[in-house]
C-alpha positions as CSV (number, residue, x, y, z in Angstrom):
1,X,-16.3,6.0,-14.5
2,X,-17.1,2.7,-16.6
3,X,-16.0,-0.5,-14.6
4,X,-12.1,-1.7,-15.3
5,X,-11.3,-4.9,-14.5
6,X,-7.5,-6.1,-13.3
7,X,-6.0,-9.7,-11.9
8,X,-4.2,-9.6,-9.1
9,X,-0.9,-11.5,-9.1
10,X,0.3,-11.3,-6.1
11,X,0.3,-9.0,-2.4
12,X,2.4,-8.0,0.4
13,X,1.4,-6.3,3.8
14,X,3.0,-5.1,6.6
15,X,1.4,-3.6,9.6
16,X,0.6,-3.7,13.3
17,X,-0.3,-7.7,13.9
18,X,0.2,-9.0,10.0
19,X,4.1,-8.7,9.5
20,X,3.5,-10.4,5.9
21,X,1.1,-11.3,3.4
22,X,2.0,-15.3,3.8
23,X,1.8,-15.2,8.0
24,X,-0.8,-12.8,7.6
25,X,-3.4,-15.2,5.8
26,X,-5.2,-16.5,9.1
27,X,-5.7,-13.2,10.5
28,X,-6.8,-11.9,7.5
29,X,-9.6,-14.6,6.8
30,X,-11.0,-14.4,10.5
31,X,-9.4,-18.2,11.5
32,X,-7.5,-16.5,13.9
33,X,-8.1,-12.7,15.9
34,X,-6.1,-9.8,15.2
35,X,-3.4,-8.8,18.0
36,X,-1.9,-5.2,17.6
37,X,1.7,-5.5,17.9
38,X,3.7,-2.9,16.8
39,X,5.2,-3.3,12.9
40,X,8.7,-3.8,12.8
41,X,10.4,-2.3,9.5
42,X,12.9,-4.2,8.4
43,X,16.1,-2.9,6.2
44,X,15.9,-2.5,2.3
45,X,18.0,-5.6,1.4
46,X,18.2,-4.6,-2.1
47,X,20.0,-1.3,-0.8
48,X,23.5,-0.6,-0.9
49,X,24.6,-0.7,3.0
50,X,25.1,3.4,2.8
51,X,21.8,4.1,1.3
52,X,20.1,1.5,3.8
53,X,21.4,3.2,6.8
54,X,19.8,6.5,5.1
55,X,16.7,5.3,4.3
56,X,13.6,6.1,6.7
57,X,10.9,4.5,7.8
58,X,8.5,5.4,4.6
59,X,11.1,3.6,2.4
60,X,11.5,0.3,4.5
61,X,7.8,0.1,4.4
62,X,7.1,0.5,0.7
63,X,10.0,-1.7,0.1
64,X,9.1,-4.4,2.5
65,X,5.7,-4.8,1.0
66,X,6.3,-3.9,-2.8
67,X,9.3,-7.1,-2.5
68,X,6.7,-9.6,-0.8
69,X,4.2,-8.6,-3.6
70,X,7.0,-9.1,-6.6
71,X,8.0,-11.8,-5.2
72,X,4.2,-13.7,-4.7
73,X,4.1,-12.9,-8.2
74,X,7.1,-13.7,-9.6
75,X,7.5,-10.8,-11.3
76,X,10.8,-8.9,-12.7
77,X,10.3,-5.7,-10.8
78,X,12.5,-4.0,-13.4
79,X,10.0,-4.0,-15.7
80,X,7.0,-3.2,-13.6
81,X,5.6,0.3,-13.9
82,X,4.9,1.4,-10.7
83,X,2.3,3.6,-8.4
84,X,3.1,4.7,-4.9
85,X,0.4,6.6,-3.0
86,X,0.6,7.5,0.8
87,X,-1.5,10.0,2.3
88,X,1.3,12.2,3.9
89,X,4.7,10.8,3.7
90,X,7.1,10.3,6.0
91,X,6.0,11.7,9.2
92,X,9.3,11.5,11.4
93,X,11.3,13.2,8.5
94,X,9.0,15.7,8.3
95,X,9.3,16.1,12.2
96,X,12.9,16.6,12.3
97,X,12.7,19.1,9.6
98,X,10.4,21.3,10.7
99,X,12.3,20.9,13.7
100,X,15.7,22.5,11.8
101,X,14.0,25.1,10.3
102,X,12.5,26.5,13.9
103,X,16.1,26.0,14.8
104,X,19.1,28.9,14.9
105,X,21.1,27.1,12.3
106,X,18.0,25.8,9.7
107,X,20.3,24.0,7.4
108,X,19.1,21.3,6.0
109,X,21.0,18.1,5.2
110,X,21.1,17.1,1.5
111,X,19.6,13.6,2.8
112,X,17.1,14.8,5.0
113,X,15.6,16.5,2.0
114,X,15.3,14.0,-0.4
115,X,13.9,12.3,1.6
116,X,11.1,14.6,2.2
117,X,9.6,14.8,-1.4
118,X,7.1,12.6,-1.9
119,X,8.1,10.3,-4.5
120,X,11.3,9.7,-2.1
121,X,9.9,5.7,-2.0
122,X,9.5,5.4,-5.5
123,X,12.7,6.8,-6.4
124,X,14.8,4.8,-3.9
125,X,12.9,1.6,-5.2
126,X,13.6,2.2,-9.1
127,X,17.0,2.7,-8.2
128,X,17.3,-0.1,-6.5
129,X,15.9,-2.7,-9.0
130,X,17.4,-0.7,-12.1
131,X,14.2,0.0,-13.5
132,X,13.7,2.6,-15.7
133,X,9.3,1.6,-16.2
134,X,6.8,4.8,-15.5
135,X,6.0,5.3,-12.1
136,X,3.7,7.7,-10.6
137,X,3.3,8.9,-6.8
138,X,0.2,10.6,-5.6
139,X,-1.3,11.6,-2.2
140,X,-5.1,12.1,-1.6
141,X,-5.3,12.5,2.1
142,X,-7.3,9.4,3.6
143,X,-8.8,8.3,0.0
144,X,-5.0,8.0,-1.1
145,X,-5.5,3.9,-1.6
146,X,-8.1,4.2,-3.5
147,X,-6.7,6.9,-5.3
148,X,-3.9,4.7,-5.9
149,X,-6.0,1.4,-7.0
150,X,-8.0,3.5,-9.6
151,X,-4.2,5.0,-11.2
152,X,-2.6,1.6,-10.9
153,X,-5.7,0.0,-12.9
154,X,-6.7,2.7,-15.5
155,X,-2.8,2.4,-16.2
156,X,-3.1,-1.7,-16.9
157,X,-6.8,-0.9,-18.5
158,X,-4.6,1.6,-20.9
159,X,-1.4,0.2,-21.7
160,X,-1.8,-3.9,-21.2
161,X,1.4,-3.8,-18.8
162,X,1.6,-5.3,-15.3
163,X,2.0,-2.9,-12.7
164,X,2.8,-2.6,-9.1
165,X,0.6,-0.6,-6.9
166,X,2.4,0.4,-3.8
167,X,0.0,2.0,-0.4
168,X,1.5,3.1,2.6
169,X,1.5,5.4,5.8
170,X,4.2,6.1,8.2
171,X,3.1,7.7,12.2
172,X,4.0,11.6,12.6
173,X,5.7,12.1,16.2
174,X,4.3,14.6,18.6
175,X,3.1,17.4,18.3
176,X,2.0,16.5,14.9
177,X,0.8,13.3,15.9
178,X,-1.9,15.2,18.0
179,X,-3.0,16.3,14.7
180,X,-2.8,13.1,12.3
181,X,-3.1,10.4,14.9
182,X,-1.7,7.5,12.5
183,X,-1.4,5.4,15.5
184,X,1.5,3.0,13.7
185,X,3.4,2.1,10.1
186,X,1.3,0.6,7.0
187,X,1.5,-0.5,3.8
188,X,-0.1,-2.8,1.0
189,X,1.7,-3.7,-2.2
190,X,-0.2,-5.5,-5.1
191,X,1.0,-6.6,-8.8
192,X,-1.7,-6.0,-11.1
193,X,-2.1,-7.4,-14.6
194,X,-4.4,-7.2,-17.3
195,X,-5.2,-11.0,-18.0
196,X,-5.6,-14.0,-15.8
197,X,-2.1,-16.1,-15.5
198,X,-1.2,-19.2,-13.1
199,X,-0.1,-17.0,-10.5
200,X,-3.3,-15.1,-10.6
201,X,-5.3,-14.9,-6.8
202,X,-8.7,-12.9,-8.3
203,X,-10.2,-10.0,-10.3
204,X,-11.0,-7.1,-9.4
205,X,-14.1,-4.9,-11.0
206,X,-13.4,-1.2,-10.2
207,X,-16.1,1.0,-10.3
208,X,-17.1,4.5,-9.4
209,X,-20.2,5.6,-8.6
210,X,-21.9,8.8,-7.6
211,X,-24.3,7.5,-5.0
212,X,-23.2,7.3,-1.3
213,X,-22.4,4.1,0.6
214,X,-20.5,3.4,3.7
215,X,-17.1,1.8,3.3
216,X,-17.1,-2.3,3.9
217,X,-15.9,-3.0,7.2
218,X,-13.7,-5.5,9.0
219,X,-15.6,-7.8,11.2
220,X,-12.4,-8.3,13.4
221,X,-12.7,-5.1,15.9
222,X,-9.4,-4.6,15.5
223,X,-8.5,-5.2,12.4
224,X,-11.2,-2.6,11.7
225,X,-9.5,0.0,14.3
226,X,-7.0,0.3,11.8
227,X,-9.0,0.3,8.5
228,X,-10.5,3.1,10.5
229,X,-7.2,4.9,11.6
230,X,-4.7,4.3,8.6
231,X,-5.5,5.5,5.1
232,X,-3.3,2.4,3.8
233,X,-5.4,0.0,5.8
234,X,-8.3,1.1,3.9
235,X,-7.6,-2.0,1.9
236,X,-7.8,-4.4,4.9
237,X,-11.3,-5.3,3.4
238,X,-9.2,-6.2,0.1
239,X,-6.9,-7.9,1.4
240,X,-9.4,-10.0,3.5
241,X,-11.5,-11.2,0.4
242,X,-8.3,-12.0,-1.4
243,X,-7.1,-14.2,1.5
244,X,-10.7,-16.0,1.7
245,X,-11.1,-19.3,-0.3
246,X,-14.3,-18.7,-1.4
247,X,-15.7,-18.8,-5.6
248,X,-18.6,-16.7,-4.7
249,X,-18.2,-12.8,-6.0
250,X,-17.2,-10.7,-2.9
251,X,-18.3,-7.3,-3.7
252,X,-16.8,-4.8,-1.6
253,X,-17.1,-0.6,-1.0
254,X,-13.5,1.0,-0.5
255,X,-12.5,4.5,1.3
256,X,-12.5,7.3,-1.3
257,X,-13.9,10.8,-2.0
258,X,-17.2,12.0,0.1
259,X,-18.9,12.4,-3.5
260,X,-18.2,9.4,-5.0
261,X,-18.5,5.3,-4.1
262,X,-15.5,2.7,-5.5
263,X,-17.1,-0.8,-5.5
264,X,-14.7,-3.1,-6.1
265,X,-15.9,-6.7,-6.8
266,X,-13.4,-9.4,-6.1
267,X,-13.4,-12.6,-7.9
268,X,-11.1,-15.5,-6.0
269,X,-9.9,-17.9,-8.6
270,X,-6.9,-19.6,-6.6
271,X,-5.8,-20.4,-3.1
272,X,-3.1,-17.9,-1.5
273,X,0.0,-18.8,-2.2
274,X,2.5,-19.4,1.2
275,X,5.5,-18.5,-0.1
């Protein structure tokens, strides 16, 4: 894959410890240490009061994160194309309906299945900012965000449109848990665009390669617990060189395939915004 090479606009996070992007911003460039505290999802404003009380915990996340990044930007989010990728989707709905289906009555609610497919995120946010822009949603197991950065930035490379790139996991309950161990909720959100604007934080040159590498870690222990345990939080190291005031290139190594190496080199051209 030849390099590709995107602006960022604007980001949003939510996780254990960094509740946003903008409180987020000392924890992320090392000023202060991460502190695991357990994310708290808040409701989907922009929903209708019916379809807020219906919406799970995969939803509040990629909402949470995909309005902080519109908004950083100052983007119209009804004309943003849009890529959602999550490694397994929503764990707890998943739960409860394998649950029903072990059950003697295995009926199962209208609700609870659409909110089981995986574009269930994506298709609650279009609605929800009357957008009717492309959107794709893929799932790659733990190389999902970078799976998702390449789609989101091959789509600006192609068509010249902003985008919004979307990346999140959601915890499984016991006894799946035992078996995907996502030890708490996680998403990034970035707007990408194809040329530099005022609201621009950095580039990004996207490249894959065939020849092995080990994935940049976080030097906070913590923050690099999660990069290890959360295929979302693979961006952490993202995240971290667009939070850093520095002009020098950053050049980073993402999660992805065991075959192939996404470098990512992050150029910082202004200081994160705070609101």
């Amino acid at each position: 894959m030849s390099g590709l090479t995107v602006w960022v606009d604007g980001a949003g996070v939510l996780g254990p410890g960094l509740p946003s992007w903008s409180s987020s911003l000392a924890t992320l460039r090392g000023e202060r240490p991460h502190v695991f505290v357990p994310a708290v999802l808040p409701p989907p404003a922009r929903l209708p009061p019916a379809e807020r009380r219906r919406a799970g915990a995969a939803v509040k996340l990629a909402m949470a994160v995909a309005d902080e990044a519109v908004a950083h930007a100052g983007a119209d989010p009804q004309q943003l194309a849009t890529v959602f990728s999550a490694s397994s989707g929503e764990g707890g709905n998943c739960h409860i309906l394998c649950e029903t289906l072990a059950s003697d009555t295995p009926m199962v609610s209208p609700t609870r299945f659409t909110n089981s497919v995986h574009n269930a995120a994506a298709g609650y946010w279009h609605i929800a900012v009357a957008s009717r822009a492309a959107s794709t949603s893929l799932g790659a197991f733990d190389a999902s965000f970078g799976a998702g950065l390449i789609e989101a930035a091959t789509s600006v490379a192609l068509s010249g449109a902003p985008i919004l790139l979307v990346a999140s996991d959601t915890p499984y309950p016991e006894p799946l848990h035992a078996a995907r161990p996502l030890p708490d909720n996680f998403g990034i959100a970035l707007v990408l665009s194809a040329t530099q604007s005022s609201r621009s934080l950095a580039s990004l040159r996207i490249e894959l390669t065939p020849e092995p590498g080990a994935p940049t870690a976080c030097e906070d222990e913590s923050l690099e617990a999660l990069r290890c345990a959360i295929p979302a939080a693979c961006g952490l190291p993202l995240l971290q060189a667009l939070a850093r005031d520095e002009g020098r290139l950053q050049t980073l190594v993402l999660t992805y395939l065991p075959t192939l190496r996404l470098n990512v080199d992050v150029q910082r051209v202004n200081l994160p915004a705070l609101a």
